[in-house]
C-alpha positions as CSV (number, residue, x, y, z in Angstrom):
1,X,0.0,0.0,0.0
2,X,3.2,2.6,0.6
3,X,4.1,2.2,-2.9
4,X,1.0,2.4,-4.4
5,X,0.3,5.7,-2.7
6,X,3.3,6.8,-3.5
7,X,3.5,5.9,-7.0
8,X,0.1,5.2,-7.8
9,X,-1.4,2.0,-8.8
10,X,-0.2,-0.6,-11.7
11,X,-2.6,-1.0,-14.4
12,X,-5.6,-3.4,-13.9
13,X,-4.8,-7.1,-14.8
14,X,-7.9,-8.1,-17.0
15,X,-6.4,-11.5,-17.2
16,X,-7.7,-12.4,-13.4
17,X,-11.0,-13.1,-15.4
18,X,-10.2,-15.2,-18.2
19,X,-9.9,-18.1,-15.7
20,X,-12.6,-20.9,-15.8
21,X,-12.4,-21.9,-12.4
22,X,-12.8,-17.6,-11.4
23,X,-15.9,-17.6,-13.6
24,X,-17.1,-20.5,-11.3
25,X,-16.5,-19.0,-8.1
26,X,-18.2,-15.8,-9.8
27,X,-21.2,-17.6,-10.8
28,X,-21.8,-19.8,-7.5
29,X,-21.0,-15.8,-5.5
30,X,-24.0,-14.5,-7.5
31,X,-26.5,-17.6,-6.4
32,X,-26.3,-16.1,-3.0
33,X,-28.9,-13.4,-3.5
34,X,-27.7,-11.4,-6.3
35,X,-29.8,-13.9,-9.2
36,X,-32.2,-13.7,-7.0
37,X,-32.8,-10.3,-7.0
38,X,-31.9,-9.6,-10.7
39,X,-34.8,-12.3,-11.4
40,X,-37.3,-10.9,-9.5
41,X,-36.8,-7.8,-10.8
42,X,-36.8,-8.4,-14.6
43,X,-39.2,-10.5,-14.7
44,X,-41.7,-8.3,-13.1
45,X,-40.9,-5.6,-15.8
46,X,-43.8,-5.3,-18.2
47,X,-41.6,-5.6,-21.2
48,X,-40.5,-9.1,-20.3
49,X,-43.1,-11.3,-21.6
50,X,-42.1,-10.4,-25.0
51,X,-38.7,-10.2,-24.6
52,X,-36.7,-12.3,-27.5
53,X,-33.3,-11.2,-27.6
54,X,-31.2,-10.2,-24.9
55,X,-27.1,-9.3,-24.4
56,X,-25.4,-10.0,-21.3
57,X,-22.3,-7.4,-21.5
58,X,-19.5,-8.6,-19.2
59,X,-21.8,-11.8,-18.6
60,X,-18.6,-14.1,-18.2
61,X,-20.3,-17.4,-16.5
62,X,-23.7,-17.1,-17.9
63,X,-25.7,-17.3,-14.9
64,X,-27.7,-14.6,-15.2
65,X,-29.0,-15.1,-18.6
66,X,-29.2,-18.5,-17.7
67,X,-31.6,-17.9,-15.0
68,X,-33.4,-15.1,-17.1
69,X,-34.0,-18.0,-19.9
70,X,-36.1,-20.6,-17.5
71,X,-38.1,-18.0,-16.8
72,X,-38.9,-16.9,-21.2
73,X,-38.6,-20.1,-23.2
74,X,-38.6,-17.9,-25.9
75,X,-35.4,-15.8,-24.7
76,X,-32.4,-16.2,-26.4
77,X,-29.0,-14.7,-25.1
78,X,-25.5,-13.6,-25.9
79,X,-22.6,-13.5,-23.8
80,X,-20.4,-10.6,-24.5
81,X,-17.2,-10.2,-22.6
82,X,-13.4,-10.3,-23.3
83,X,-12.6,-12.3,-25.9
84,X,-10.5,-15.0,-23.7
85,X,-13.5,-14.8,-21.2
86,X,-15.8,-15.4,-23.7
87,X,-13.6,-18.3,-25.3
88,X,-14.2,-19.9,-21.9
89,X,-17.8,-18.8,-21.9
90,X,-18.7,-21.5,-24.3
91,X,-16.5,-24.1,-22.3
92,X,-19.3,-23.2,-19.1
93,X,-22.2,-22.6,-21.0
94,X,-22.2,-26.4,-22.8
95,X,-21.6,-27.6,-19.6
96,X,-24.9,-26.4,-18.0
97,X,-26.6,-27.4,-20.7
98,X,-27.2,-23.7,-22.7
99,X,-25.6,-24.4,-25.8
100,X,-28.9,-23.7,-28.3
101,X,-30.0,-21.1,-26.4
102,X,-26.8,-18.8,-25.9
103,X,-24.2,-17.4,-28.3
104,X,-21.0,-15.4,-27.0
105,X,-18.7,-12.6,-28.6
106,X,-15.7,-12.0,-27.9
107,X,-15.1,-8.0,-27.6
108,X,-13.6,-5.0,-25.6
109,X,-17.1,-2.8,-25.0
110,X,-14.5,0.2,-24.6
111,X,-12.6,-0.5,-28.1
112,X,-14.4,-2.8,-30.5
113,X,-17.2,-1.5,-32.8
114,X,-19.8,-4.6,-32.9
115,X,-21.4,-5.4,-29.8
116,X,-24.1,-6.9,-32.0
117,X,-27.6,-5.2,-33.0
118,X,-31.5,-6.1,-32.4
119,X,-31.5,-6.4,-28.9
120,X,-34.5,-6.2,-26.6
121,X,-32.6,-6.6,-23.2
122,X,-29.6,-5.1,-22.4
123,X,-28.0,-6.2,-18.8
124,X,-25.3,-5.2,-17.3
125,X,-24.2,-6.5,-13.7
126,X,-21.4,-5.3,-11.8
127,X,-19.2,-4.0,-14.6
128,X,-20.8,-0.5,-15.6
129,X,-17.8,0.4,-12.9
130,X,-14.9,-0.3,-15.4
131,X,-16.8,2.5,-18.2
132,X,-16.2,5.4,-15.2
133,X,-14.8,8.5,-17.9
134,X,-16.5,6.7,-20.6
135,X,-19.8,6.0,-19.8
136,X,-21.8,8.2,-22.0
137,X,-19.9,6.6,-25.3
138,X,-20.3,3.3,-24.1
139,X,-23.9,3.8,-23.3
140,X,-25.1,5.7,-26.6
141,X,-23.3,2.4,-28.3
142,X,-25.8,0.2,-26.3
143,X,-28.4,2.5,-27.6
144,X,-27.6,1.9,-30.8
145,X,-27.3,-2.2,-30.4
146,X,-30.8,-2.1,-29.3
147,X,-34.4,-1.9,-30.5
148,X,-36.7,0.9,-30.2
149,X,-38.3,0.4,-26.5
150,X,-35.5,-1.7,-25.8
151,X,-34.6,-2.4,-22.3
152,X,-31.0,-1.9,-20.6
153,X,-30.5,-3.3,-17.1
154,X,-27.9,-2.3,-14.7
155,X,-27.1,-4.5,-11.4
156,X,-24.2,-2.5,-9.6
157,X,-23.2,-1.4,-6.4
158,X,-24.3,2.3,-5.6
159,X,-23.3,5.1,-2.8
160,X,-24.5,8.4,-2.4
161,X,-23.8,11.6,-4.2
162,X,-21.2,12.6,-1.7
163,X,-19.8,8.9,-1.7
164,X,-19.9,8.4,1.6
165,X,-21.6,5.1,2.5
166,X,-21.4,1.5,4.8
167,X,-17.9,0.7,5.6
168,X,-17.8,-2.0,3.8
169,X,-18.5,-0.1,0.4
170,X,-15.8,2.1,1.4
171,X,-13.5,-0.9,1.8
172,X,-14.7,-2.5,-1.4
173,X,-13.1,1.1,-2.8
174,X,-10.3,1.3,-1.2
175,X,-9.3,-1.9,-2.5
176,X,-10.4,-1.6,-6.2
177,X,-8.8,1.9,-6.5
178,X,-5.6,0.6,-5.2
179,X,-5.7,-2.2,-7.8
180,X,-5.7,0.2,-10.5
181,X,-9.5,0.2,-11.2
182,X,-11.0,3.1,-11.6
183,X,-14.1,2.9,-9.1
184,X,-16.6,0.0,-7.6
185,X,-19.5,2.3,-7.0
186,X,-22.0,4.3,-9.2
187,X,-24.6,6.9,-7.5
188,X,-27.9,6.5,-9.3
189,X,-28.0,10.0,-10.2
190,X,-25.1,9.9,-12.0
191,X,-26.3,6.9,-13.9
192,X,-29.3,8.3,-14.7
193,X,-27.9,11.5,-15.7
194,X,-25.4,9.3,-18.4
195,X,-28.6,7.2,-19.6
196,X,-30.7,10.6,-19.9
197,X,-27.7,12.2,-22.5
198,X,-27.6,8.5,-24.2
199,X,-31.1,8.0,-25.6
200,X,-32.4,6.0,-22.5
201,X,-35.3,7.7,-20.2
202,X,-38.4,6.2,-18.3
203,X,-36.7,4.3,-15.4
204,X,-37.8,1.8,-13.0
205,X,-35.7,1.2,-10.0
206,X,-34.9,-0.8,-7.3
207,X,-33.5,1.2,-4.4
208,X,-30.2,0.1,-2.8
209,X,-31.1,-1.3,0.5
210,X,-29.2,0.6,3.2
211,X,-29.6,-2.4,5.7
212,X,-27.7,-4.7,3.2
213,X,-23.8,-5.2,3.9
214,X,-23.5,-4.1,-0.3
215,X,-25.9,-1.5,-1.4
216,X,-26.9,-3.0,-4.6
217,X,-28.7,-0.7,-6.9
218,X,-30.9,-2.3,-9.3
219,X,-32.1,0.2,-12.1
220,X,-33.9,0.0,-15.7
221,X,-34.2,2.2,-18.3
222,X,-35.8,2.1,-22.0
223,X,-34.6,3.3,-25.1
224,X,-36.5,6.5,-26.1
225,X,-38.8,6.1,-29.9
226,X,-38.9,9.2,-29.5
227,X,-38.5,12.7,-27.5
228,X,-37.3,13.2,-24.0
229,X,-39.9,10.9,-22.1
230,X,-38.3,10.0,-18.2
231,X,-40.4,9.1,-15.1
């Protein structure tokens, strides 16, 4: 930690994920309330029902989307994360038995052009934190991926405006910061405010829960046919 504050942080090791037995780990961690949650709350969306194409960005082990497809038998999904992640992707998703029902790519959301197109869902959980500086780009690209009244989904964790929060999320900070990543936490104004300027408006959201040891915010937004429509 002395060398690191004194001459900052090394660069972010992207590698730690392309790991199968990491993307395990990651996908049993998730099963421990997190699915749960995300579940609930998309399937209760009205759009849902009708819902045929969804893109899991930074998906890595599948679950979600897994999860997300018992409950649509009509869903179909695509797993888009780094392409050595997403290599291993198909390794994980054969073996759970998703094969016909989910496709991967293999991109950098931050430097490749094609993230795919014709999208219906959009969901994005706990990696909207590596797009901090870029977020308005990367979201006006999702925009563009997606169908008119497309949905985009964000499962991250969230502190206030003046980033104070539970010592814990302070901790989880501390630690990603010195790691060379650029932040572990997004307010919900501030992600509103990026979705607003990116073609996204009429939100629903899931509050963080202040009584949880990780505020987990929890937020939808559409993709605008047409004017500046946000509730």
């Amino acid at each position: 930690m002395p060398e690191i504050l004194k001459n900052g942080p090394p660069k972010f090791d992207t590698e730690m994920w392309a790991n199968i037995e990491a993307m395990k780990v990651g996908g049993q961690g998730t099963m421990g309330g997190s699915i749960q949650d995300v579940t609930e709350f998309i399937t209760t969306l009205p759009e849902f029902p009708n819902v045929k194409n969804m893109c899991d960005l930074g998906g890595s082990h599948g679950f979600y989307t897994m999860a997300l497809l018992d409950k649509n038998p009509q869903l179909r999904g695509t797993i888009l994360d780094l392409p050595k992640v997403a290599e291993l992707a198909k390794e994980l998703i054969s073996e759970m038995g998703y094969a016909e029902r989910i496709d991967t790519i293999g991109a950098d959301i931050k430097t490749d052009v094609s993230i795919g197109e014709g999208y219906d869902l959009v969901f994005a959980s706990h990696v909207i934190y590596g797009w901090k500086g870029h977020l308005k780009d990367i979201l006006k690209r999702i925009n563009k991926a997606m169908v008119p009244g497309g949905v985009f989904v964000s499962n991250h964790l969230s502190m206030d405006e003046d980033e104070c929060g539970p010592v814990s999320g302070t901790m989880v900070e501390l630690m990603t910061r010195l790691m060379g990543y650029p932040t572990h936490h997004l307010s919900e104004d501030e992600l509103k405010s990026a979705l607003e300027s990116s073609g996204f408006g009429d939100f629903t959201v899931r509050p963080a829960e202040e009584a949880r040891q990780y505020r987990c915010l929890i937020l939808a937004a559409r993709k605008l046919k047409g004017g500046n429509r946000n509730v």
